[in-house]
N, C-alpha and C positions, 0 to 999 in steps of 0.2 A: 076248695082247691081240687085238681083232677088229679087221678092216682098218679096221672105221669109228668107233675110239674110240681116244683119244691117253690116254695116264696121265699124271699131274702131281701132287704134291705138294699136299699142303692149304695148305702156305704160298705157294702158286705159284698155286694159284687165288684165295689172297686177296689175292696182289699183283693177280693181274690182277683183280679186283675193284675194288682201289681205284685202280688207273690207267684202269680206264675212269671211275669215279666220278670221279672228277680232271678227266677230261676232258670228261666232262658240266657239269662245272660247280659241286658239291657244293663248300660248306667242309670245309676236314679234319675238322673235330671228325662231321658225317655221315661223309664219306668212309670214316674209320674204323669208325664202329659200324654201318654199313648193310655194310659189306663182311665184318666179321668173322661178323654176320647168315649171308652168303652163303657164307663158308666154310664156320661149321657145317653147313648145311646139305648142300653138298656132301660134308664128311666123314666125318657120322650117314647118307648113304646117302638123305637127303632130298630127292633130285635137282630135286623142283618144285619147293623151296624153295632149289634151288643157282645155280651159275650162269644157269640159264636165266632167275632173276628181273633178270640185267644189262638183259633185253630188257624187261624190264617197267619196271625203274628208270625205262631211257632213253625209252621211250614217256609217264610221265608227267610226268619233267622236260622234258621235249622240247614236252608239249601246258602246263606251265604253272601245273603245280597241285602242284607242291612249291615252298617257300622255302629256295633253295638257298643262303642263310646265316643260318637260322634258329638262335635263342640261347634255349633254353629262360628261361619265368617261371616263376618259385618260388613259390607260395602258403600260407601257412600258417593252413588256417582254423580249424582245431582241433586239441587235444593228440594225436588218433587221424589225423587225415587230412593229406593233403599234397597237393595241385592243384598241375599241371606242363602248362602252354598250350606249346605247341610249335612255337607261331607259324607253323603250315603245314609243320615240317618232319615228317623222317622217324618215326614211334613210338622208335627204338633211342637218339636223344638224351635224349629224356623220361625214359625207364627208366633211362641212366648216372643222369642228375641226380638221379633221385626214388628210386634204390637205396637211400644212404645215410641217407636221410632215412627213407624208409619202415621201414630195420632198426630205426634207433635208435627210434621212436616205437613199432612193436612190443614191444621190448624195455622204453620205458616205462610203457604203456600192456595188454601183452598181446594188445593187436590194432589193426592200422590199415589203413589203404585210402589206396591212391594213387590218383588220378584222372590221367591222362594226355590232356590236351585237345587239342583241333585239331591234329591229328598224320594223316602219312599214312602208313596201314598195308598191305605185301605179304608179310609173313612168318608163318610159325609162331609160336606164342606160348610153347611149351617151352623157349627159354632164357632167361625172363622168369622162372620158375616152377622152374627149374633152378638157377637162380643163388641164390635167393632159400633154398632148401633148401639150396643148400652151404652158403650164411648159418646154416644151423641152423633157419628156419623154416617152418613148413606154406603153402605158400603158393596161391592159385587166380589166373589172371587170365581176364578176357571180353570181347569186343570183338564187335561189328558189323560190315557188312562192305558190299558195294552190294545192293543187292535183284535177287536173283540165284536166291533160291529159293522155291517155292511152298508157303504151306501144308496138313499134310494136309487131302486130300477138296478140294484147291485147283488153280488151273492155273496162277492169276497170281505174278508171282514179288514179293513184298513183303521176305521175310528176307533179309538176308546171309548166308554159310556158321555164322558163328557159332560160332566156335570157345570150346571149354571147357578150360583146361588146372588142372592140379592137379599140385603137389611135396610131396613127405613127406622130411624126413632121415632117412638112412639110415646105420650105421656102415658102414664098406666106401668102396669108392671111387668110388658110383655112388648118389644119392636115387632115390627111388620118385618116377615123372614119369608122367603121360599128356596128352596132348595132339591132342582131337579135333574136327572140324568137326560141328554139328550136321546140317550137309546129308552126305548118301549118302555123299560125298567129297568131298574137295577140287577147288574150282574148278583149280588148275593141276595136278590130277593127268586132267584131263578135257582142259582144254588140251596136255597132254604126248599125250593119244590122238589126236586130232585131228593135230597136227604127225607125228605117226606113223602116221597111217594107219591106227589099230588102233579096234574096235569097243568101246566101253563096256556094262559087264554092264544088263542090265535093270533098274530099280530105282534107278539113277543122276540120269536128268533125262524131262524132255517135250522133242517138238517143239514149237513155235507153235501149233500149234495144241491143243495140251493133251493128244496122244495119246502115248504111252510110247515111247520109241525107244534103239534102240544105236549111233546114228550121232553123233557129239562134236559136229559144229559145230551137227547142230542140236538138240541139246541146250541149247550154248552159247546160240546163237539165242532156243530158248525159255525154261526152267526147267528148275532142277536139285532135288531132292526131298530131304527131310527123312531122317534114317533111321530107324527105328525108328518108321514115321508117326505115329500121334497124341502120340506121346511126346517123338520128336525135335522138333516141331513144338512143346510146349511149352517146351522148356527153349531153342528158337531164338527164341521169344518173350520168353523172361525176359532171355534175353540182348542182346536187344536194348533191354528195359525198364531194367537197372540198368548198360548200360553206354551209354546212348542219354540219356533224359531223366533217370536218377535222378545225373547227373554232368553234364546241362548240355548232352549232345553231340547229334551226329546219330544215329536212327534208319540202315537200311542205306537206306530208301527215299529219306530225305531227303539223303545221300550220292549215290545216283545222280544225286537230280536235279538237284545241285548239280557234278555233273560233267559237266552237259550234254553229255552224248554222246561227250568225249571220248576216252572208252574206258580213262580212268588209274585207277591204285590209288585203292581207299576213304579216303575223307576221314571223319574221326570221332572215337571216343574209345575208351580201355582203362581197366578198371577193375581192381586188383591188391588183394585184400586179402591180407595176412599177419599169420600167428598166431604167438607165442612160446611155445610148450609150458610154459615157467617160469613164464609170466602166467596159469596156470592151474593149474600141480602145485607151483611154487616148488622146492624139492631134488629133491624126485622126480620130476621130468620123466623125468630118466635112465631110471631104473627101469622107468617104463610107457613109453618109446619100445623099452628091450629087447625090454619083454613085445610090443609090437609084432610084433617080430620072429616070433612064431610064426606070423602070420595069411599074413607071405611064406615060410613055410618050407612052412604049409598048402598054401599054394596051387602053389609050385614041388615039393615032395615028391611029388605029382598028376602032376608030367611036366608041368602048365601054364607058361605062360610069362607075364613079368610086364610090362605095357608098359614101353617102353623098351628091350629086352633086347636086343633086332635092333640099334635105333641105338647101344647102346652095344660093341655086339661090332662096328657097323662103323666104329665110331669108331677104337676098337682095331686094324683092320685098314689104315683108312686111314692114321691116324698112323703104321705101319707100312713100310706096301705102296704108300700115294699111291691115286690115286682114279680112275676113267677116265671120261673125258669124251667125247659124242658127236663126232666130228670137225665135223659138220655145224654143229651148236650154238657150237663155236668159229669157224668160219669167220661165222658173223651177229653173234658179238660180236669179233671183228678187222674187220669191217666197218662197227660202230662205233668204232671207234680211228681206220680212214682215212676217215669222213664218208659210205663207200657205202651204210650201210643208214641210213635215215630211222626206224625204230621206230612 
């Protein structure tokens, strides 16, 4: 182990998860699904998505813009969809609530859509998408995020990261998942450079004033970039369009400006559709999810690798072996347990 990282247990950093949640003020029903959020992350190896989000937790219940005893509304506007208002709290309640609902109407129905409303979102969207496929179904979700990025041939930042995630079942012990930010990278993997002192690759974000840079904060400062330009830049538009206005919610721009400068997690909405392979092959789903089977055997028989593989070989490792955490990073969140650090 290196002198500047402690090992701990995946169930040791979700206790301490939810005893800082706890002490920020969260009801249990968040406390639990915002923290268990943050073990996975820690334990798939997803470190910007791990503990270091306690500091982000505590910076936007702290600034005011979470309901920290928020009780999900259930809606049921049609035999296909299910609307879940989240009354300001965290995205991870909505998704408990609207899981079961959303299977069973898949299963009725052959396909539905969750809509997750006024929720605040800081995490990955692959154990939305993960879950959803151990369920047995195909599943996508998309979300918005603050306007943080610029479009191609653009300086101004309008999009949010814009995450796209997609689950396929899988026989075996692991579904077909990917889960990507429409921007270059992820906002807290830019954040993580920055607290490290480390230079971001070209291609990532602008300074202020719109020229190209490797320095994080001012990155952060300016705009972060699409990837894949004209192409990332559309599909950061779509998703902002059907997870924005075609569900009721905010745009990322309309998120920032309602965060008035705060500096806290996106306020907005997720949109989740899910498919039943049965609602379209009825017996034979089986059959042609086998045949599936060849297009990953295609592709890993190549030596390629299939996303997910990394988080789930360190999932494996950490349930194992425990996880190691920056010492540094512990000592800012023991610092919110005794009131020293403000967030």
């Amino acid at each position: 182990m290196d002198d500047d990282k402690v090992r701990m247990t995946v169930g040791e950093v979700r206790e301490l998860a939810e005893t800082v949640l706890g002490r920020l003020g969260l009801a249990e029903p968040q406390v639990n699904a915002v923290a268990a959020t943050i073990a996975a992350g820690e334990r798939d190896g997803c470190t910007a998505h791990g503990l270091y989000r306690l500091l982000v937790c505590a910076h936007t219940i702290r600034a005011g813009k979470v309901n920290p005893d928020a009780e999900p509304r259930i809606h049921d506007p049609a035999p296909g969809v299910v609307r879940i208002d989240c009354q300001g709290g965290y995205a991870q309640i909505g998704f408990d609530a609207g899981r079961p609902l959303i299977n069973d109407k898949a299963r009725r129905c052959g396909i539905a859509a969750l809509a997750i409303n006024n929720c605040i979102h800081f995490a990955a969207l692959w154990p939305e998408v993960e879950a959803l496929a151990r369920d047995g179904l195909v599943a996508f979700a998309f979300t918005p995020s603050h306007a943080w990025v610029a479009p191609a041939g653009g300086t101004a930042p309008l999009f949010g990261t814009n995450p796209i995630a997609f689950g396929w079942p899988r026989p075996g012990p692991h579904p077909f998942v990917f889960d990507f930010a429409t921007s270059a990278t992820a906002r807290g993997e830019i954040e993580l450079h920055r607290r490290e002192g480390r230079r971001i690759p070209l291609g990532w974000g602008l300074d202020p004033d719109g020229d190209p840079t490797t320095d994080a904060a001012e990155a952060l400062a300016g705009s972060m970039l699409t990837f894949g330009g004209h192409k990332g830049s559309a599909l950061a538009a779509m998703v902002e369009l059907i997870a924005g206005p075609l569900i009721g919610d905010m745009t990322s721009a309309e998120s920032l400006a309602a965060d008035g400068g705060a500096g806290a997690s996106p306020l907005g909405g997720e949109l989740i559709i899910a498919i039943d392979p049965e609602g379209f092959l009825g017996g034979a789903a089986a059959g042609h999810l086998t045949r599936a089977e060849q297009l990953f055997d295609g592709i890993t028989g190549q030596g390629a690798r299939l996303p997910s593989e990394r988080r789930y070989q360190a999932r494996e490792r950490s349930l194992a072996e425990g996880v190691e955490v920056h010492a540094g990073l512990l000592k800012e969140i023991e610092a919110l347990l005794d009131g020293t650090l403000t967030a």
